[in-house]
C-alpha positions in Angstrom: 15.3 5.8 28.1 13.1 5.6 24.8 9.8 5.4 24.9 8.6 3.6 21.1 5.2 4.2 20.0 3.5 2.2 17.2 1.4 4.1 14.4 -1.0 1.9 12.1 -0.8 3.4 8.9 -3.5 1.6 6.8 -6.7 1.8 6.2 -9.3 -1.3 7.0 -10.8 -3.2 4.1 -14.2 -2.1 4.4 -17.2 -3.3 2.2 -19.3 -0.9 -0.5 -16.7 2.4 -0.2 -16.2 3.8 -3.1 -12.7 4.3 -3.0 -11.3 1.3 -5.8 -12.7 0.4 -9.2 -16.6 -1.6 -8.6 -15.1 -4.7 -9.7 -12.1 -4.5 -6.8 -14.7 -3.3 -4.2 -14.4 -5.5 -0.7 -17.2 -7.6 0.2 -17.7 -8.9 3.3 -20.3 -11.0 4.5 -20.5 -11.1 8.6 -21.8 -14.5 10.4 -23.5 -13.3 13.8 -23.2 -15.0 17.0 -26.6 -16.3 16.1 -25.6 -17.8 12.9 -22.6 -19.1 14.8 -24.7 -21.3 17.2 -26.6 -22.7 14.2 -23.2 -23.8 12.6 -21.9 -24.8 15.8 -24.9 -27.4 16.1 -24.4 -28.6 12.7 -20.7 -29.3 13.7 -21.8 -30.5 16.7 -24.9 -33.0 16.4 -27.0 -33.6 19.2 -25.7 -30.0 20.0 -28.5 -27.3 21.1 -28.0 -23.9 20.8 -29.5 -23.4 24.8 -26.3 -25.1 25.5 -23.9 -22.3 24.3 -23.1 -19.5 26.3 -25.8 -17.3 26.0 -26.5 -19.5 23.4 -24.1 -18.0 21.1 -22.0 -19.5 19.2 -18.6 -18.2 16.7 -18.8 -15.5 14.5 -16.7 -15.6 11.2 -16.7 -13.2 7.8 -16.7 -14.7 4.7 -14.6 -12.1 2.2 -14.5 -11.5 -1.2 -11.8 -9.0 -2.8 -8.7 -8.5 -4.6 -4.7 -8.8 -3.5 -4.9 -4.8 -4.3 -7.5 -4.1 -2.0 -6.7 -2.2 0.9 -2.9 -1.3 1.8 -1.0 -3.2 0.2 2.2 -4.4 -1.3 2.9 -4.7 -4.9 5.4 -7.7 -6.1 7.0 -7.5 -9.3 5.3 -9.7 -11.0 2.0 -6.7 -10.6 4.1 -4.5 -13.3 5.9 -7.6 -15.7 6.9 -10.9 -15.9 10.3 -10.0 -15.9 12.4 -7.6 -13.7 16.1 -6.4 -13.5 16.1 -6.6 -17.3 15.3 -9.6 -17.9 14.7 -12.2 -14.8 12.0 -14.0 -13.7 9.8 -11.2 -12.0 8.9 -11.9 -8.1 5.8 -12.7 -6.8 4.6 -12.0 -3.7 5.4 -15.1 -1.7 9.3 -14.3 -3.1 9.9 -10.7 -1.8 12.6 -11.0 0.8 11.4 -10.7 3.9 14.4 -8.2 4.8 13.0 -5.8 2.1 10.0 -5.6 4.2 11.4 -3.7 7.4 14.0 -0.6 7.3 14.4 2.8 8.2 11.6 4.9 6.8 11.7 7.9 4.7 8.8 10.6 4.1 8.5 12.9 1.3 5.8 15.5 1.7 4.2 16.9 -1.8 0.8 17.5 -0.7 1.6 20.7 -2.0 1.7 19.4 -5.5 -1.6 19.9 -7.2 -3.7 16.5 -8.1 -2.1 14.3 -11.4 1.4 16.2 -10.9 4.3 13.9 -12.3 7.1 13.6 -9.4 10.4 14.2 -11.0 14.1 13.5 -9.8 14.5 17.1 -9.2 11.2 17.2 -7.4 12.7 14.5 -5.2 15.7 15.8 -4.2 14.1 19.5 -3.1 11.7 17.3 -0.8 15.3 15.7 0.4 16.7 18.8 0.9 14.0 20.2 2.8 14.5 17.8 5.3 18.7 17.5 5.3 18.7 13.8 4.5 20.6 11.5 2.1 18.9 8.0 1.2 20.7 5.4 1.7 20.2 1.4 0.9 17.5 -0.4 1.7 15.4 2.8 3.3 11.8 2.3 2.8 10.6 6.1 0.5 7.1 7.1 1.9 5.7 9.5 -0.6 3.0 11.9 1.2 0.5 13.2 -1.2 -2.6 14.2 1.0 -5.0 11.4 -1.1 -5.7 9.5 2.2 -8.3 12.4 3.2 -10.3 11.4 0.9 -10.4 7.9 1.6 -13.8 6.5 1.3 -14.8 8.8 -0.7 -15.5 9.1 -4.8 -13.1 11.5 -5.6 -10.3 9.4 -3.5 -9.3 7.9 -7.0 -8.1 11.1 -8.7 -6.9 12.9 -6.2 -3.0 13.0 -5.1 -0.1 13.8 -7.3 2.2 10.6 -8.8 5.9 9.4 -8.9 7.3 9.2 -12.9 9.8 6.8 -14.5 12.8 8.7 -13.8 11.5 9.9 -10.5 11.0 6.0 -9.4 14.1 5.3 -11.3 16.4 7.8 -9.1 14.9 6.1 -5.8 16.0 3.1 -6.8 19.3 3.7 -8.2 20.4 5.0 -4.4 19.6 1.5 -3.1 15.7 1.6 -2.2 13.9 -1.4 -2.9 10.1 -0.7 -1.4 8.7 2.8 -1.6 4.9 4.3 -0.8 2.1 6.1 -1.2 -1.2 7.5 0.6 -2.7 7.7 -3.1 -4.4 5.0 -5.0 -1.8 4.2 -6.9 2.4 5.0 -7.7 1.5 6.7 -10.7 -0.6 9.7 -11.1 -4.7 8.8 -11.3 -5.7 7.2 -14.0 -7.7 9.8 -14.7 -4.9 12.3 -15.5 -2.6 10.0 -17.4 -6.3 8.7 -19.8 -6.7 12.9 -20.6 -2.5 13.6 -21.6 -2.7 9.9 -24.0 -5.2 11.1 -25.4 -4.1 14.2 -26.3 -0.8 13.1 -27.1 -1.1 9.7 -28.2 2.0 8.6 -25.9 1.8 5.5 -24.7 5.0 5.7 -22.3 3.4 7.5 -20.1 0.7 5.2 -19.2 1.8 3.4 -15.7 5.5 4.4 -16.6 6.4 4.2 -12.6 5.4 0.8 -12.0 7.1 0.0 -15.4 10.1 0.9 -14.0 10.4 -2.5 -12.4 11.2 -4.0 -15.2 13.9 -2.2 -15.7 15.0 -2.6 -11.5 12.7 -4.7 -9.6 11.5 -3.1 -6.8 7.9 -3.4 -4.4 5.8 -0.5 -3.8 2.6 0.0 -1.1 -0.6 1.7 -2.4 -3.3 2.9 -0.4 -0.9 4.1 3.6 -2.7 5.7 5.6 -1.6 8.7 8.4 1.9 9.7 7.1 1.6 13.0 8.6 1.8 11.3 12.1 5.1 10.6 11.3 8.7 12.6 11.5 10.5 13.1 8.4 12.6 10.1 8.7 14.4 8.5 12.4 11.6 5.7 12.5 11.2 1.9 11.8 9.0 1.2 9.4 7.2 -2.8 8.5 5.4 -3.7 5.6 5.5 -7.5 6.0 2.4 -9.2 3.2 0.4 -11.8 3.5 1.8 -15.0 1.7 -0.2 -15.5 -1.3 1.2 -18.1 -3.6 1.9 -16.6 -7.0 0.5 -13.7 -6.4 1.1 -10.3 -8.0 0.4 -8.4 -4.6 -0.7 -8.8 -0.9 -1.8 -7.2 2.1 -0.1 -5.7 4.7 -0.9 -3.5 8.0 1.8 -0.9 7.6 3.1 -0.2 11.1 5.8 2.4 12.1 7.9 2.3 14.8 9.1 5.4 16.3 11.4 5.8 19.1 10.7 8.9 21.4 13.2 10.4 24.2 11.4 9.8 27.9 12.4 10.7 31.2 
């Protein structure tokens, strides 16, 4: 009989870290118990707080922050208007529920230093490594080692990042969502600003989330924990909150895996 274990794999949208840009910094503004009975009694008239339990009342949190806050999902629309060369571009409230659960996948390159460009060949050594062939509609994990830093400064910059024709191989073997414990699907910002403006080439800037225009896919930023989790032979839900026309939403990125038990 198999025993299934559930593993959160996000992190918790936290006010003040400085893990994003300042603008897309969380805030969070928390209502006490106390504050809850004085709401209560204006909800309430004739209400007195001595007539609460305890004479406390609800609490609530009043939140200010962006759809790319926290894990997340990325739509479409995030990278273009258009996707699949040439349609309408889904938002966030249009991604196919089915795309959102599958069989998932992890590719370890914490052993690839910060601001490394994944590349197909890159990709299929870290397949080989573990003897597996993807298949369509697995769900590609990419484990970079950024998620230690979480909370911190540095988190920003650190990890390595997946390339056009990296993301572009993925998809072409029937992968519609892939992953990462970095900041972001590309390399940090930081590393792609120094090569532009060295070389002046602008393709690189962002190139793996413009790969959705060319195939329209969905990626998660910002997992969590991938190291608790086997190579691949687990379930693996990324379901986002439905935001109407919006480019991105959150999710709380839950694996599923099935152990052997007595």
């Amino acid at each position: 009989m198999k025993k299934r274990r559930f593993i959160d794999l996000s992190v918790a949208i936290e006010p003040g870290l400085p893990s994003d840009p300042e603008m897309m910094i969380p805030k969070i503004q928390y209502v006490t118990h106390d504050e809850g009975a004085e709401m209560m009694e204006a909800f309430f008239p004739g209400l007195k707080k001595e007539d609460l339990p305890g004479g406390k009342g609800w609490t609530v949190e009043l939140v200010e922050l962006a759809t790319h806050s926290g894990t997340h999902l990325d739509a479409p629309w995030h990278y273009s208007p258009t996707m699949d060369k040439g349609k309408k571009a889904w938002t966030i409230d249009e991604v196919p529920l089915d795309w959102c659960m599958g069989d998932g996948v992890v590719l370890d390159f914490r052993d690839f230093a910060d601001g490394t460009k994944v590349t197909p060949p890159d990709v299929e050594e870290a397949l080989r490594k573990i003897d597996y062939s993807l298949k369509p509609a697995d769900i590609v994990l990419i484990m970079t080692g950024a998620d230690k830093h979480w909370g911190n400064a540095d988190y920003m910059s650190k990890g390595c990042g997946m390339g056009r024709e990296a993301t572009l191989w993925i998809l072409e073997k029937g992968v519609r969502v892939v992953g990462t414990d970095a900041w972001g699907w590309d390399r940090p910002f930081a590393t792609i600003l120094e090569e532009f403006q060295r070389t002046g080439d602008a393709s690189i800037i962002w190139e793996g989330h413009f790969a959705g225009i060319e195939r329209g896919y969905c990626h998660i930023e910002k997992l969590s924990g991938l190291d608790q989790l086997p190579p691949f032979g687990f379930t693996f839900f990324c379901f986002p909150v439905k935001i109407k026309g919006a480019s991105g939403g959150w999710i709380r990125a839950v694996a599923m895996v099935e152990d052997s038990g007595a």
